[in-house]
N, C-alpha and C positions, 0 to 999 in steps of 0.2 A: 606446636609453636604458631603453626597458622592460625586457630582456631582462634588465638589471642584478639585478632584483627576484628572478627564479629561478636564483639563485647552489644551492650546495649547502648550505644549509641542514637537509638531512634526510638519512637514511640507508636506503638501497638494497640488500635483500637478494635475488640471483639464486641459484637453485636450480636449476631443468632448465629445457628448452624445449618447452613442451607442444607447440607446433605451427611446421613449419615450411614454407610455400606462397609460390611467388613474392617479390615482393617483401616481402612481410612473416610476420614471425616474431611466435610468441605466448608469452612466457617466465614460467615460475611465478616472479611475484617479489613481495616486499613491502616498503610505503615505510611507515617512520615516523618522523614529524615531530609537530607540535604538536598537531596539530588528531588525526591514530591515539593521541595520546598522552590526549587529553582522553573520547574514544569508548572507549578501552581502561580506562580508569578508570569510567566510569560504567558501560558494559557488565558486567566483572568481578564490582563491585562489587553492583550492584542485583543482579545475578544471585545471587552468592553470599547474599544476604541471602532471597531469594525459594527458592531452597535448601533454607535452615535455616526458615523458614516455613512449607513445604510441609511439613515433617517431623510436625509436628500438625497441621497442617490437614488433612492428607491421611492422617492415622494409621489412622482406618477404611477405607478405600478398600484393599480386596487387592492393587487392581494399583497400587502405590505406586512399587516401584523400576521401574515400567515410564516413569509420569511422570517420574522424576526424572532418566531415562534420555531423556525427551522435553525437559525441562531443559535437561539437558546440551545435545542434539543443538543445539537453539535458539542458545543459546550459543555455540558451537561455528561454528555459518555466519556469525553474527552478526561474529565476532571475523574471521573472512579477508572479510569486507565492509568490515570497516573499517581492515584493512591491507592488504589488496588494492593493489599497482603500477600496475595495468591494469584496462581495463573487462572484459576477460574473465573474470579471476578475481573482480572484483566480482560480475559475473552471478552466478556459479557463488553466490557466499554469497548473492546477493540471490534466488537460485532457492529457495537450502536454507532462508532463515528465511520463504518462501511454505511453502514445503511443511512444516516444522515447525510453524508455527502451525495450520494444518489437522490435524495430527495432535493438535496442545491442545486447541484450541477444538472438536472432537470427540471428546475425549477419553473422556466419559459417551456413551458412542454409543449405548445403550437410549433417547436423548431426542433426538425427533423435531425440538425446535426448534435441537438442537445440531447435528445432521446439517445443517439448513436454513442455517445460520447458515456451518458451517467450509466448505459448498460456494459461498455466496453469497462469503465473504472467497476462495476458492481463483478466482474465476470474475474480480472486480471486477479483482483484481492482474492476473490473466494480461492482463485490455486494457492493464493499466501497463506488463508485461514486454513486449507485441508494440510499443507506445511506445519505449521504451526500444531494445530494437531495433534498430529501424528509424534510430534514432538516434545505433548503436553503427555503423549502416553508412555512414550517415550521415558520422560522421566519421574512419572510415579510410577514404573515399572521399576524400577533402579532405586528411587527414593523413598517408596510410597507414602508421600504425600505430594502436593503441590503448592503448600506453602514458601514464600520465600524466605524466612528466616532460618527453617528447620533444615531445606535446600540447603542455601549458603553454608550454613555451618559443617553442615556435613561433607558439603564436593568435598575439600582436601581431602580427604581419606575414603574416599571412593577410589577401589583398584581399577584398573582400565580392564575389566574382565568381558568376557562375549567377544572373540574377536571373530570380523566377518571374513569367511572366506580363507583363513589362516595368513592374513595380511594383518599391519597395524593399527586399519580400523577397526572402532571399539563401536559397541553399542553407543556409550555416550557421547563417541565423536558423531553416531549419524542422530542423534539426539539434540545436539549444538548447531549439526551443519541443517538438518531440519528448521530449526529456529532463527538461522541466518537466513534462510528461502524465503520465511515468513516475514521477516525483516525487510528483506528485499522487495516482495511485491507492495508494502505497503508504505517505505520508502521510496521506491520507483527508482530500484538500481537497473543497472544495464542487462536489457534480456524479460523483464517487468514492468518497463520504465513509460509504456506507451501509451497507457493511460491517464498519466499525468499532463503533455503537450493537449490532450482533448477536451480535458475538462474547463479548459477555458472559456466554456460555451456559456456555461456559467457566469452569472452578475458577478463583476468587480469584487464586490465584499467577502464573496465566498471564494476568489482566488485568493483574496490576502490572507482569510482566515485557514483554506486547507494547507496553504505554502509554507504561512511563517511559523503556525500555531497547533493544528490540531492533527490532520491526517497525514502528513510525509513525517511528522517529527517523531508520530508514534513509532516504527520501525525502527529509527534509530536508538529511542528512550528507552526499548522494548532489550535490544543490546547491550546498552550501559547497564540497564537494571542488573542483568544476567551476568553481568562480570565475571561475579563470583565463580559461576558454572565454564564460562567459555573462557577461563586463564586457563585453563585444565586440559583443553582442546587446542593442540600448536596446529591442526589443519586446517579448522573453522577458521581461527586468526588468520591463518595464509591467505587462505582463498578473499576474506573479506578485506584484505589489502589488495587485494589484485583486481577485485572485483569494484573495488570502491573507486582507486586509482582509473582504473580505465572507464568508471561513469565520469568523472569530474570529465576526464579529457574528450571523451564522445560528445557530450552534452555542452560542453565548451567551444567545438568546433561546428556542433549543427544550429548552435544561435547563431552562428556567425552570418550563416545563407536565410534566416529565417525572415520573413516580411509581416508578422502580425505581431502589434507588439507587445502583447500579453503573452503570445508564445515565446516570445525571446527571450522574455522574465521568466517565465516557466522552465526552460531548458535551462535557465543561470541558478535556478530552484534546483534541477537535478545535479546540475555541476557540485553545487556545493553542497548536497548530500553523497555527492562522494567523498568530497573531501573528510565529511564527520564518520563516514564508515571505516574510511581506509588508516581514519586515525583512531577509531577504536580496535582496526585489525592490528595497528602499533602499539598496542595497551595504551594509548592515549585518550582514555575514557574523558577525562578532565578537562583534554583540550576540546574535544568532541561536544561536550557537553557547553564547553565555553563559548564553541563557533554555532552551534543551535540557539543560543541564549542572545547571541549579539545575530545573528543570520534573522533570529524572528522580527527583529525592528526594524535593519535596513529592508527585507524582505518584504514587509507590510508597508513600510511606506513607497518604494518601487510601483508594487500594485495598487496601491491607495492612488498616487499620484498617476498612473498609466490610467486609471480609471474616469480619472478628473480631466483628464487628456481625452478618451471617451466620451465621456460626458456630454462637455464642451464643442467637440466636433460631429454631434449626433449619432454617436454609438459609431465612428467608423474607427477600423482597427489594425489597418492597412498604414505599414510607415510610408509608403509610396505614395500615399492621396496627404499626409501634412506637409509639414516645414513651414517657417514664417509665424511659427507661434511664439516667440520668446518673449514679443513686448506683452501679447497678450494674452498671454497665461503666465507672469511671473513669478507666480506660488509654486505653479506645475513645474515652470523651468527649475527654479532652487532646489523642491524635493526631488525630483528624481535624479539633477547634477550629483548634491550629494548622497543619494540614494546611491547611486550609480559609484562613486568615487569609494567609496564602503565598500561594496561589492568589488571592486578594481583592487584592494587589499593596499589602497595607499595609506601612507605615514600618517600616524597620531588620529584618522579615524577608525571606526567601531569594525571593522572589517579587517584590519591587518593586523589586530593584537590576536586573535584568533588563528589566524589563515599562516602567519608568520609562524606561529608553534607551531600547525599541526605538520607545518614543510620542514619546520626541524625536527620534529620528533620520526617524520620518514627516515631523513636523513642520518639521525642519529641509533637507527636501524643497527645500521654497520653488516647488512646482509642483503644477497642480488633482491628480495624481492621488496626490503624498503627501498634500492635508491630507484628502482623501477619505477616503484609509488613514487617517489622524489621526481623522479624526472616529468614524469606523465603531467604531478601537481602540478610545478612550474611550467611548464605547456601552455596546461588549462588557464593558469594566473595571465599570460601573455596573451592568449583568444579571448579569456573569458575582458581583459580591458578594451581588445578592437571592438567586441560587438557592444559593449557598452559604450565605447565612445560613437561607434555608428549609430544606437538609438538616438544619441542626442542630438546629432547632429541631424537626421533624418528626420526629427521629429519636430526642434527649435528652429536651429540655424539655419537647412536651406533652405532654396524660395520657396514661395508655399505652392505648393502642389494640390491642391481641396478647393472643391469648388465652392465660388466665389458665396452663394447660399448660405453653406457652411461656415467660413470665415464671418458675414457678416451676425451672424447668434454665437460665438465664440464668447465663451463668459469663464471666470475662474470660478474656483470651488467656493460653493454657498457657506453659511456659514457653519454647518456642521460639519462639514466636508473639510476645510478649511484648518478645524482644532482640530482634530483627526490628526491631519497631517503635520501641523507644525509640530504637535511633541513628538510624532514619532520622529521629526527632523531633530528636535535636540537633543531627544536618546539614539538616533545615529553619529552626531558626533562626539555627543561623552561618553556613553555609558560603557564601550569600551575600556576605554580611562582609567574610570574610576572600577570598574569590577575585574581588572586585569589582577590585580594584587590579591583581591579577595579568593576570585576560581583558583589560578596557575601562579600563584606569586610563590618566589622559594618560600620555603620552610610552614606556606598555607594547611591549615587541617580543615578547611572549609568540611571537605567532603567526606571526614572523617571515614567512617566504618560502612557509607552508600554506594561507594566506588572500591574495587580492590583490581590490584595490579599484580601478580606474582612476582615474587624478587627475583627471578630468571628473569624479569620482562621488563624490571624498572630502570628508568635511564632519569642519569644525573649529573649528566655534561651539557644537557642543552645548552645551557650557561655558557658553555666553555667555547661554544663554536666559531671559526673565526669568522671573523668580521665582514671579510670576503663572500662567505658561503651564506652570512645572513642578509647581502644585497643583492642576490641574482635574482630571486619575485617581485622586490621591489625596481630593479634595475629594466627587469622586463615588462614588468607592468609602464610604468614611464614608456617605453620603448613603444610597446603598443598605443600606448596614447597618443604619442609622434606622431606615427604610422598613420592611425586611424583618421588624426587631424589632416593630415596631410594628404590622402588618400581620396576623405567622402567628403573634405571641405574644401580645402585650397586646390586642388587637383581631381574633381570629380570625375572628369572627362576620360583621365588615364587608364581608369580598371575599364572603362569602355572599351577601349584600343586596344588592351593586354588579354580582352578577352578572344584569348584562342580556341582551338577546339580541345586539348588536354585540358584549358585552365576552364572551360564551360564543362567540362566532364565532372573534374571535381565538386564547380558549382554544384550540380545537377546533383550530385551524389550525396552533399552536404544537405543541400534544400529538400533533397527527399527522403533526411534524414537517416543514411546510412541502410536505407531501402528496407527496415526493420518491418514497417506496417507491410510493403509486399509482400515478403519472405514469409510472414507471420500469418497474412491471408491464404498464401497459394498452398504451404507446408503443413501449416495446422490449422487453422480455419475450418478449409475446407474438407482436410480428413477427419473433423470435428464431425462438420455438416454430414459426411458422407456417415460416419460410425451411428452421428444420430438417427439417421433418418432408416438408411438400409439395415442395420444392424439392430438398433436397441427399439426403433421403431416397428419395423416392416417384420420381422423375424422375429424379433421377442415378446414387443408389445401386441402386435397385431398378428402376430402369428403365437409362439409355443402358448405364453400365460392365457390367451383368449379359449386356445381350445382345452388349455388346463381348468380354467377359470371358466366368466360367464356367456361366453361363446361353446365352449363343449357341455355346459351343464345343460346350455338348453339343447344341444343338440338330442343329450342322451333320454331327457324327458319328453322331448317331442317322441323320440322313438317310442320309449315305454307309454305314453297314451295314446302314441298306433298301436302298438300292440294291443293294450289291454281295451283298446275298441273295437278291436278287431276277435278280441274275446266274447263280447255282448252278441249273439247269433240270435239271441231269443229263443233258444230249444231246453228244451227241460233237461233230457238225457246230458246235454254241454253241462249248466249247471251242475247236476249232479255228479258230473264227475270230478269237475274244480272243486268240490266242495268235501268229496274224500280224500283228495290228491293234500289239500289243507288239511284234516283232521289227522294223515297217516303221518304226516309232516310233525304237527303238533304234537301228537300220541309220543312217538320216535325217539322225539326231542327230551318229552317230559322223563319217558321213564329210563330212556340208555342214555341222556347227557354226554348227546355228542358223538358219542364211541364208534367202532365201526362198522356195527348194527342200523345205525341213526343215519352213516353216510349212506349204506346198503337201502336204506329204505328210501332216503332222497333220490336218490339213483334210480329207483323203482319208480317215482313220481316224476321222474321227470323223463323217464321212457314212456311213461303212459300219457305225458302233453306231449310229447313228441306223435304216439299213435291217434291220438283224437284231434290233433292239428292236420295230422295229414290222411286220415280217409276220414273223420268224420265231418270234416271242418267245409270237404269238396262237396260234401251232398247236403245243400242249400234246404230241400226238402223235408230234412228226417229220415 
């Protein structure tokens, strides 16, 4: 009956066979259906907009067609990731938008924190990629193949056989939960996530593009895809609620302390990839899918506008050095207000038709670890509006803080910069709206046969909720907005005075974001450093393989041409006798083959270099 579900609904393009071994064949092919169709659109598009962006932005910079030529590439992997047939071809894109973003986010490569940052993202993914993996082998051990349609059709009747350890884990749950790990680093869930806050180092254009469109989205699309396989796994789904849940909320409370304000849109990037994990840990692929689709527009124009904000004040990034910019950046004020109000998950913008489902579909869990996710969400919704309302306020309304230099070259966004941003501001507040009904609207088959849900997992009360429980995000988000106004605009001076030493502890704890990067230096870092160096260096490399390898080879041929120069005396009797000690050898060999006649007569030969080494070898004379 399941089987029903992955009818043909999509369309299937083969090309060649890249690989063909044993039982399984690996064929260049590409599947799209609903969900490539929806990827392909937001990809495309935020890209081409980040494009025409980067055209001013990047106007003084010489090596400009070399970016836009790293643009492209980005794009480019991105697009066979997410039409990709098979995990292999997946790889192949999910390899190329690792290694494109390292080539953006070091793009300024005279700057010391840029190198730091594109090696620390190149280092973080590759544990995703060996996840992932291990993952892919995982299940063409189980499947053999790696195609996704032959997969899909099959999980349902896959028995949960192999179990490890005589527990109810199965091969295919560490097969899934593998693939959530890989998910995770390349999403930047909590525990993977620290590479993301760095990449900031990175031109503007290439934070709009890795945030809204290409590299955090894949982890998540990588998820959706896999549906099929991961209804199958009730521990994978656990855990990726739990895991999802407590990013939003971490990432929601370390923008709060944060002072760079491309990091605090970065942190509100990871917040709200929890929220699209923990709602596919709730089989809410659909809303998941809804809130990346509306998250890539307000999210690009947030860092579009945060950049023009940059820009304008000569690349400084520090909310502490503006304020005082509202008359004179009023393009910059508008889009990131409503940028920022999207993100806040207020009424009838492109942020809260998304954000609003994926808080009921927690809710309508009806078990401890969704209203956990429930609870944690609506948390995050409440921080995640304070720090949005402190950027604006830090960054338009107070006095201005930026030296005086600065303020006088203060200019809005040129005019590429400029189109850029305004459509992304009028697809942050319709498109919402209008694609509410089309993604999650009842009785919708958008997603036909590219999303599945198991009917143990399907819920079809959202509807039903009352009315009460559908205003507490929205009640809180307002709330926070109060607060925040109140707080960093009408009353600046109070969190001065209220700061104690518990309430500066917390600060401290928040701003140094939950102590993650030290923990991560002192713990594994450095037992990294230490395994590299002492261990795989000093001892293996430079010890066992050297004296296995080209350090003992020469050792052993320096010896044998001492020795066999040490054979050269220049005495005839010496020759003569090597020269029978060879023939008895060869004679031995020819006619007994080996036998133990042959070893009897080696034996012989080499008693006799033994006796001519040692009295005749002493008498120099003859």
């Amino acid at each position: 009956m399941l089987l029903i579900i992955f009818q043909t609904d999509y369309n299937i393009f083969k090309y060649w066979q890249m690989v063909s071994f044993g039982i399984g064949n690996v064929e260049f092919l590409f599947l799209f259906d609903a969900l490539t169709f929806v990827m392909l659109c937001v990809v495309t598009f935020i890209s081409f907009l980040v494009h025409i962006y980067s055209l001013d932005y990047m106007s003084n910079d010489p090596e400009l067609p070399l970016f836009l030529s790293y643009l492209s590439l980005f794009t480019f992997f991105m697009l066979i990731l997410v039409t990709s047939g098979n995990f292999i071809l997946m790889f192949m894109g999910w390899e190329g938008v690792g290694l494109s973003s390292y080539l953006l986010i070091n793009f300024w490569h005279t700057r010391i924190a840029a190198n730091k940052a594109a090696i620390k993202a190149v280092v973080i993914n590759k544990i995703g990629d060996v996840f992932l993996m291990v993952s892919m082998a995982f299940f063409f051990y189980t499947f053999h193949t790696l195609d996704y349609s032959t997969m899909f059709a099959v999980a349902p009747f896959i028995k949960p056989i192999y179990p490890f350890l005589f527990s109810s884990i199965t091969l295919f749950d560490f097969a899934c939960l593998f693939l959530l790990c890989g998910a995770v680093a390349k999403s930047a869930q909590l525990g993977l996530h620290t590479w993301l806050p760095d990449a900031m180092e990175g031109p503007s254009p290439v934070s709009a593009l890795i945030h809204a469109a290409t590299m955090v989205t894949a982890g998540i699309f990588l998820f959706v895809r896999c549906s099929p396989l991961l209804e199958f796994s009730n521990l994978t789904l656990t855990i990726a609620t739990f895991l999802g849940s407590l990013t939003a909320f971490f990432a929601a409370t370390t923008a709060l302390c944060q002072n760079d304000i491309k990091r605090v849109i970065a942190y509100s990037t990871c917040s709200q990839l929890g929220y699209m994990l923990f709602a596919c840990g709730c089989s809410g692929y659909d809303f998941a899918m809804f809130h990346l689709f509306n998250h890539a527009f307000f999210k690009a124009l947030l860092f579009l506008s945060a950049g023009s904000v940059i820009h304008a004040l000569s690349d400084e990034q520090d909310l502490r050095k503006m304020g005082g910019l509202l008359n004179l950046l009023p393009l910059s004020y508008v889009s990131i207000l409503f940028g920022s109000l999207s993100l806040m998950g207020l009424p009838f913008l492109t942020g809260f038709y998304s954000k609003e489902g994926i808080l009921e579909i927690a809710y309508t869990s009806y078990n401890s670890i969704g209203y956990f996710s429930y609870i944690l969400g609506i948390l995050a919704a409440f921080f995640t509006s304070l720090y949005s309302i402190r950027l604006i306020i830090l960054t338009f309304l107070q006095k201005p803080n930026a030296f005086r230099e600065s303020l006088k070259q203060v200019h809005d966004a040129p005019y590429y910069m400029a189109t850029a941003m305004i459509i992304l501001y009028v697809a942050t507040i319709s498109i919402g709206f209008f694609a509410y009904d089309i993604f999650v609207g009842t009785g919708t088959n958008f997603w036909s046969n590219s999303l599945f849900i198991h009917p143990q997992h399907f819920k079809n009360d959202i509807e039903f909720i009352a009315f009460d429980i559908k205003l507490i995000p929205v009640i809180l988000s307002f709330l926070a907005c109060v607060l925040g106004f109140y707080f960093y605009y009408l009353k600046p001076n109070f969190l001065s005075s209220f700061f104690s030493k518990p309430v500066r502890s917390i600060y401290f704890f928040l701003n140094y974001k939950w102590f993650f990067d030290p923990i991560f230096n002192f713990f594994i870092a450095r037992l990294a450093l230490f395994l590299g160096h002492r261990v795989t260096f000093e001892i293996l490399d430079r010890g066992f393989f050297e004296l296995l390898g080209p350090l003992g080879l020469a050792k052993i041929l320096k010896s044998c041409i001492t020795s066999t120069h040490n054979l050269h005396v220049g005495y005839l009797p010496h020759y003569i006798a090597y020269i029978l000690m060879g023939l008895s050898f060869i004679v031995s060999s020819y006619y007994f083959d080996f036998n133990p006649k042959t070893i009897h007569a080696l034996l012989i030969s080499i008693i006799c270099y033994i006796f001519i080494r040692k009295y005749l070898f002493k008498n120099k004379n003859g």
